[in-house]
VMD Tcl script that builds the backbone (N, CA, C; Angstrom):
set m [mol new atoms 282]
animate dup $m
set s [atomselect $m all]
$s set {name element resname resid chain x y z} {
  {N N UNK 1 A -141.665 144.638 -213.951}
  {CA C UNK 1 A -142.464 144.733 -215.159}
  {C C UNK 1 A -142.674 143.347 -215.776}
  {N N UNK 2 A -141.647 142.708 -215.896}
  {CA C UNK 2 A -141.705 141.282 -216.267}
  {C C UNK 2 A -142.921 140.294 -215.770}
  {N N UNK 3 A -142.468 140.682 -214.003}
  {CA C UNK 3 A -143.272 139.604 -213.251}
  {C C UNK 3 A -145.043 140.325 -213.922}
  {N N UNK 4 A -145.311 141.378 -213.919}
  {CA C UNK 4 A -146.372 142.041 -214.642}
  {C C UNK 4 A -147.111 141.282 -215.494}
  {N N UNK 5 A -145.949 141.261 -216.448}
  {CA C UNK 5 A -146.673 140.489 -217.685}
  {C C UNK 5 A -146.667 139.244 -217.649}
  {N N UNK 6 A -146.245 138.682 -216.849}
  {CA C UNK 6 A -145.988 136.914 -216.967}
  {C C UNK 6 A -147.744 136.816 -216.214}
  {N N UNK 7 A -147.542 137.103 -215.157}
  {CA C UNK 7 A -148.843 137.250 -214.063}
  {C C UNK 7 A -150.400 138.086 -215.828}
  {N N UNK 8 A -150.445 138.798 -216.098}
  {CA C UNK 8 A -151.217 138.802 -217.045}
  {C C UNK 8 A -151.662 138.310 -218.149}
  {N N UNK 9 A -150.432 137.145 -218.620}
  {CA C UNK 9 A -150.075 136.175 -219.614}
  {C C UNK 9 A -151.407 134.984 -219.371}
  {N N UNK 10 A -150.605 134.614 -217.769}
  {CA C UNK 10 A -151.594 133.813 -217.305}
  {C C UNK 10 A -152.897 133.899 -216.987}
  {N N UNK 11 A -153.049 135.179 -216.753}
  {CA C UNK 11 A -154.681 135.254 -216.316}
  {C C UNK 11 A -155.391 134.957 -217.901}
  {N N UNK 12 A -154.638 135.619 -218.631}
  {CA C UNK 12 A -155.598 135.526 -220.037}
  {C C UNK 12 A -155.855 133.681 -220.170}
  {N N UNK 13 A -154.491 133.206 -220.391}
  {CA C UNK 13 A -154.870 131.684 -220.775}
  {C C UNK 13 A -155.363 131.142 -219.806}
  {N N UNK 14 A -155.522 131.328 -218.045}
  {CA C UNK 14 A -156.337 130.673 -217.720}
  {C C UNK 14 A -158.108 130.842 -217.419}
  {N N UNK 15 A -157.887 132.223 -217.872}
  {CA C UNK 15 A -159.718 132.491 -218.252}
  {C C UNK 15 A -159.997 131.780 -219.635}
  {N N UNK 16 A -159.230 131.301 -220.526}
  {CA C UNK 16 A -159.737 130.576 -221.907}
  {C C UNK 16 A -159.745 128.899 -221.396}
  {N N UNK 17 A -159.551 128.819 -220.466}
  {CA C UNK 17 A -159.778 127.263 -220.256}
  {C C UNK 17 A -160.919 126.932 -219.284}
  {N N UNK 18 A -161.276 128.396 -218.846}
  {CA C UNK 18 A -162.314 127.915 -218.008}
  {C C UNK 18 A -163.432 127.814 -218.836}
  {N N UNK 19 A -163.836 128.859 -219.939}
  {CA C UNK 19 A -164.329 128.729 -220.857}
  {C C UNK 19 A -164.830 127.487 -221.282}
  {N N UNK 20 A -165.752 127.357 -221.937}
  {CA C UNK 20 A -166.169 126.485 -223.229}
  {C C UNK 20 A -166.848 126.479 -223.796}
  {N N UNK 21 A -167.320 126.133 -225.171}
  {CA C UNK 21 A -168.338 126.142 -226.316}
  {C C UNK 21 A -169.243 125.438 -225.912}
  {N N UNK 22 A -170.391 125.963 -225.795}
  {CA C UNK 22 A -171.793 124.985 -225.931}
  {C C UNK 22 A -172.506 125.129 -226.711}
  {N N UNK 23 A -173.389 124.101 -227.190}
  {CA C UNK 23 A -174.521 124.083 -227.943}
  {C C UNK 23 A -175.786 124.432 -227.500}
  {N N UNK 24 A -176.876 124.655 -227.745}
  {CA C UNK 24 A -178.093 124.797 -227.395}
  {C C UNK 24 A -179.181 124.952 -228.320}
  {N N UNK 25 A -179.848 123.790 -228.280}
  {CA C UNK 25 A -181.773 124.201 -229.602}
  {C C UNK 25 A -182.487 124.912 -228.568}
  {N N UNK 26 A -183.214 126.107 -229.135}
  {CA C UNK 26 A -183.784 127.129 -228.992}
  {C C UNK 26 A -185.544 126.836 -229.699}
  {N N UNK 27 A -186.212 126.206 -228.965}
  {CA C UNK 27 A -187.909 126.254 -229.986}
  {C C UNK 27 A -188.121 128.004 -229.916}
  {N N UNK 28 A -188.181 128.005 -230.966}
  {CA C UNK 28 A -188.968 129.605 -231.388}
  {C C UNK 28 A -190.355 129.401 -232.426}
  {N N UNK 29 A -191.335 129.098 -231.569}
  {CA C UNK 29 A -192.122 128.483 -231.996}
  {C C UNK 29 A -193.573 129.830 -232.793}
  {N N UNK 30 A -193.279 130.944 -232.624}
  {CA C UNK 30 A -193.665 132.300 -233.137}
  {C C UNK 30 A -193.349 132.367 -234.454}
  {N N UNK 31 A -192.112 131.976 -234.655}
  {CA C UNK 31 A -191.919 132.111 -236.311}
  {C C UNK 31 A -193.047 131.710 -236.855}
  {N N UNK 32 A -193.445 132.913 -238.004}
  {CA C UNK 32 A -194.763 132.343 -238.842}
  {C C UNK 32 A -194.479 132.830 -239.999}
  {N N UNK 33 A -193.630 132.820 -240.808}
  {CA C UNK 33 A -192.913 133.450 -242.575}
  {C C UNK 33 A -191.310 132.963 -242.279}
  {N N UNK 34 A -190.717 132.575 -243.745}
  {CA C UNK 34 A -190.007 131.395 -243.948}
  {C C UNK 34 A -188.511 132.923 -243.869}
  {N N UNK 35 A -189.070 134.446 -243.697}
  {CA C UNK 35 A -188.136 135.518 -243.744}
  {C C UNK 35 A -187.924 135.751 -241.574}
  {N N UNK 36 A -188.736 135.349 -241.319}
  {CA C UNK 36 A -187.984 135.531 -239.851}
  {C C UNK 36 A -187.444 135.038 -238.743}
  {N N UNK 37 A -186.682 133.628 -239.328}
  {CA C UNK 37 A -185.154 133.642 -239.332}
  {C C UNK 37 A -184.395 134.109 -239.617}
  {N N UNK 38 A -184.202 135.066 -239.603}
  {CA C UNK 38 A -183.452 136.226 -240.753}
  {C C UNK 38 A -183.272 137.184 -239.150}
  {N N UNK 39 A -184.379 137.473 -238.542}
  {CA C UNK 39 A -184.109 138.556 -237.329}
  {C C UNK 39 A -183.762 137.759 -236.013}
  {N N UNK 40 A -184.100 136.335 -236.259}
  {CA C UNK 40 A -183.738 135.672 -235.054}
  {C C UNK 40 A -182.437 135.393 -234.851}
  {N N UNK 41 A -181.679 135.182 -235.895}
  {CA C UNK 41 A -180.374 134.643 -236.455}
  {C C UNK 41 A -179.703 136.342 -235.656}
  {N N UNK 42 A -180.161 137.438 -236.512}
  {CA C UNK 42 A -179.325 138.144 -236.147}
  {C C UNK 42 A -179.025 138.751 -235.120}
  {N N UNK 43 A -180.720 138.839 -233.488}
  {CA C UNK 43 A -180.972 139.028 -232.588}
  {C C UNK 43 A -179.496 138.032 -231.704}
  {N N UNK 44 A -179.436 136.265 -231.922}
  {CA C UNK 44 A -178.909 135.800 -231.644}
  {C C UNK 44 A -177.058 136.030 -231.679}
  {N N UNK 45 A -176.870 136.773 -232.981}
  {CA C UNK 45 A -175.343 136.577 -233.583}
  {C C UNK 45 A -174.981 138.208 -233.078}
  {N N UNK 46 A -175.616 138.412 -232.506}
  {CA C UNK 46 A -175.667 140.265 -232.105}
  {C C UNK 46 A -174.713 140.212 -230.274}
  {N N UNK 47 A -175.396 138.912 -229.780}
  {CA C UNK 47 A -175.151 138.286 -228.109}
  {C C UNK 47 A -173.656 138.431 -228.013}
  {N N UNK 48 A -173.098 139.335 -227.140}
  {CA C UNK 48 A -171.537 139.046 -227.063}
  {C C UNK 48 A -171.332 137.596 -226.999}
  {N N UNK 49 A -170.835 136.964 -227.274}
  {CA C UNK 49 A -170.246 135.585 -227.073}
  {C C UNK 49 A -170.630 134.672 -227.865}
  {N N UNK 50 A -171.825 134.935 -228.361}
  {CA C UNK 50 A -172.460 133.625 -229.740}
  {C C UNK 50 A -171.517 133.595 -230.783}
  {N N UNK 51 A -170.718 132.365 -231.275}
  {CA C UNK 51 A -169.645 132.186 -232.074}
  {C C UNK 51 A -170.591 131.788 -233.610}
  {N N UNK 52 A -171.865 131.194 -233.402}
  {CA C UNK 52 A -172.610 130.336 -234.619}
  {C C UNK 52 A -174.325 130.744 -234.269}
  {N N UNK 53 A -175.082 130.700 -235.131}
  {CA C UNK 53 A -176.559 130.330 -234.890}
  {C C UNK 53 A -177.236 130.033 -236.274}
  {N N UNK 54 A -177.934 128.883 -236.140}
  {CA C UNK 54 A -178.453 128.594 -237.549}
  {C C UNK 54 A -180.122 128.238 -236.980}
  {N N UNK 55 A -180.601 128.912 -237.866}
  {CA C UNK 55 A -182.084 128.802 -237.518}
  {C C UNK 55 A -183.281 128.169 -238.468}
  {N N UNK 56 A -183.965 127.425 -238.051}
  {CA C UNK 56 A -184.809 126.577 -239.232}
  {C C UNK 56 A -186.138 127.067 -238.771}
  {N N UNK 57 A -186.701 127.660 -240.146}
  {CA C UNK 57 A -188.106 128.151 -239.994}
  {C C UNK 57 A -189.069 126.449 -239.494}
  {N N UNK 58 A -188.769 125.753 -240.467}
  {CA C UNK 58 A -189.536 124.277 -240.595}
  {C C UNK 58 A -189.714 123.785 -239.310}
  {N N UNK 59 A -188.740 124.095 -238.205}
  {CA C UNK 59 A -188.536 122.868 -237.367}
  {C C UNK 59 A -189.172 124.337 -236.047}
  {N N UNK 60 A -188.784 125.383 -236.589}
  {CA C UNK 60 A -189.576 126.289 -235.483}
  {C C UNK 60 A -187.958 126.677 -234.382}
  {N N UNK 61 A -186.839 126.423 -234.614}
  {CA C UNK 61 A -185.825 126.224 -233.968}
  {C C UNK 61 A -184.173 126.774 -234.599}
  {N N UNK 62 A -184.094 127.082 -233.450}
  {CA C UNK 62 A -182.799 128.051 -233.277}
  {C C UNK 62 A -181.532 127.107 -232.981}
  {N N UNK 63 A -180.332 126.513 -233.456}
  {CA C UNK 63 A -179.276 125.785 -232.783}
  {C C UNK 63 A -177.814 127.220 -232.870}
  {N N UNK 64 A -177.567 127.142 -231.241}
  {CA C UNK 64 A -176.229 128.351 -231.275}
  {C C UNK 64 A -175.670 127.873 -230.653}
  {N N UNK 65 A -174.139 127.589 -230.943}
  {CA C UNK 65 A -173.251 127.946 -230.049}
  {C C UNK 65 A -172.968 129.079 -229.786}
  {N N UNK 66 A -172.156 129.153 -228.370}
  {CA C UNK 66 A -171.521 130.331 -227.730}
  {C C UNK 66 A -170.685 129.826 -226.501}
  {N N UNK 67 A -169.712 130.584 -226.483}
  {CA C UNK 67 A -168.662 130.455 -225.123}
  {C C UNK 67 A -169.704 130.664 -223.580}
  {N N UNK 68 A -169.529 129.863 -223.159}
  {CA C UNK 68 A -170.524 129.724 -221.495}
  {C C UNK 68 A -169.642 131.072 -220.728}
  {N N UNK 69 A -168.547 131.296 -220.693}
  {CA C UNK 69 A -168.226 132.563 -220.243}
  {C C UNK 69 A -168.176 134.138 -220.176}
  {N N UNK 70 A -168.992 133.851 -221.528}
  {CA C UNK 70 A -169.331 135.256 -222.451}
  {C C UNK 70 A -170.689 135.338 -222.159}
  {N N UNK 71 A -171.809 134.743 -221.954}
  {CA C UNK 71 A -173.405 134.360 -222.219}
  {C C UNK 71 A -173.964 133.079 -221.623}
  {N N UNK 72 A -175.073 133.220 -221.588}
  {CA C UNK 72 A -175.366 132.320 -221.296}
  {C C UNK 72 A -177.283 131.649 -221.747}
  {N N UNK 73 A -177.742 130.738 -221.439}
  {CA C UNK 73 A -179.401 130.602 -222.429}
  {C C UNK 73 A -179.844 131.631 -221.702}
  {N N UNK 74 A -179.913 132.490 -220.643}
  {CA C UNK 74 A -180.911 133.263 -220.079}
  {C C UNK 74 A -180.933 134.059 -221.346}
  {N N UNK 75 A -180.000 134.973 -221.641}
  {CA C UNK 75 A -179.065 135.981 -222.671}
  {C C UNK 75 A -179.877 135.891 -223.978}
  {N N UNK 76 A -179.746 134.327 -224.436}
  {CA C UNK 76 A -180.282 134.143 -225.633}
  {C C UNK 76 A -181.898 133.913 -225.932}
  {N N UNK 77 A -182.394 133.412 -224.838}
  {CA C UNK 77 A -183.499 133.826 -225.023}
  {C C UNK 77 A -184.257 135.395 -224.808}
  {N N UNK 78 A -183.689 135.850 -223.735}
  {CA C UNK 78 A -184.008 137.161 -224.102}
  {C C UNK 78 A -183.654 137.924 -225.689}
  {N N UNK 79 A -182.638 137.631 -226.189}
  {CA C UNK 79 A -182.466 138.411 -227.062}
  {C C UNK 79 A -183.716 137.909 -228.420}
  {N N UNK 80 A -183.635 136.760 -228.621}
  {CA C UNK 80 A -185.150 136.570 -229.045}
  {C C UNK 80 A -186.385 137.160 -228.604}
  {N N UNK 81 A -186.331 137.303 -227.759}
  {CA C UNK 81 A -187.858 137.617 -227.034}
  {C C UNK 81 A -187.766 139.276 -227.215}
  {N N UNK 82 A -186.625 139.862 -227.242}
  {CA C UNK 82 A -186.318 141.310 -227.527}
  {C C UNK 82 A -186.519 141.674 -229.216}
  {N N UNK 83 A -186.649 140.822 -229.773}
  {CA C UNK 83 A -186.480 140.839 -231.176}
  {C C UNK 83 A -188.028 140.063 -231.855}
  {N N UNK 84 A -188.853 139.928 -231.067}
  {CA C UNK 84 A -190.281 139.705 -231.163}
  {C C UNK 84 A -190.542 137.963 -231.206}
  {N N UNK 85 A -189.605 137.125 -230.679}
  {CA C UNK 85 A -189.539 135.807 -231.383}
  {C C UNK 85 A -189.146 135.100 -229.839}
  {N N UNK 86 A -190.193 134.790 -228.560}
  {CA C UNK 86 A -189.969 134.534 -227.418}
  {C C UNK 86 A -189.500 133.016 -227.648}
  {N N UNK 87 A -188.417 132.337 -227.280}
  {CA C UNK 87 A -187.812 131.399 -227.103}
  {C C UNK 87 A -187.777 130.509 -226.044}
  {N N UNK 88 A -187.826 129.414 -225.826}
  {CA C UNK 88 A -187.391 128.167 -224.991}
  {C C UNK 88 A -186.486 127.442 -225.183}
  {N N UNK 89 A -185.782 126.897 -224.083}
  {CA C UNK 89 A -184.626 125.892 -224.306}
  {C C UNK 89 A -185.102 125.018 -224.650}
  {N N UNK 90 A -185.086 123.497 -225.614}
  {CA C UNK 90 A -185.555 122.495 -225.917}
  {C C UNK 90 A -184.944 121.628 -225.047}
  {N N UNK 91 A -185.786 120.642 -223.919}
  {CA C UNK 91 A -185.411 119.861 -223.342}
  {C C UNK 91 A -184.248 118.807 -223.964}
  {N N UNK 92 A -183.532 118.625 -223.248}
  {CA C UNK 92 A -182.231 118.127 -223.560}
  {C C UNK 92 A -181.050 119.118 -224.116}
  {N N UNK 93 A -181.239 119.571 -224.021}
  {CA C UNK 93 A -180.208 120.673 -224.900}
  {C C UNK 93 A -179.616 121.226 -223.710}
  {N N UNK 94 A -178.182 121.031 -223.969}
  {CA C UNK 94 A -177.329 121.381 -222.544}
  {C C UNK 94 A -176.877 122.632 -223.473}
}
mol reanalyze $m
mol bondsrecalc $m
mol representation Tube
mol addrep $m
């Protein structure tokens, strides 16, 4: 039973290191009213794994983190694009 849990101990902490937080700008260039960031934000914060998303009507753009092991940009742009607000990765944005 021991060896059990030691062996499950580890799997947990070494799936959290494979892990990591990334960033990513999102052009959501559809936004057209200063209220829908409001559904993009929440389309985004809805994504298993998105930890943050802050969205600027002005700039037309979405910035989220999320754990790369939970999600990934395919994920997040769909979930925009599911939520009426089709998205692109902004070049450079790892």
């Amino acid at each position: 039973m021991r060896m059990l849990l030691a062996a499950g101990s580890l799997m947990v902490i070494a799936s959290t290191t494979w892990a990591s937080q990334k960033t990513v700008s999102l052009s959501v260039p559809t936004m057209d009213c200063p209220v829908c960031p409001i559904t993009v934000k929440q389309a985004l914060t809805n994504v298993p794994g998105v930890t943050g998303a802050e969205v600027s009507f002005e700039k037309r753009q979405a910035t989220v983190t999320f754990d790369d092991a939970k999600t990934n940009v395919e994920a997040l742009t769909r979930a925009t694009t599911n939520a009426g607000y089709p998205s692109t990765l902004v070049q450079g944005s790892k």
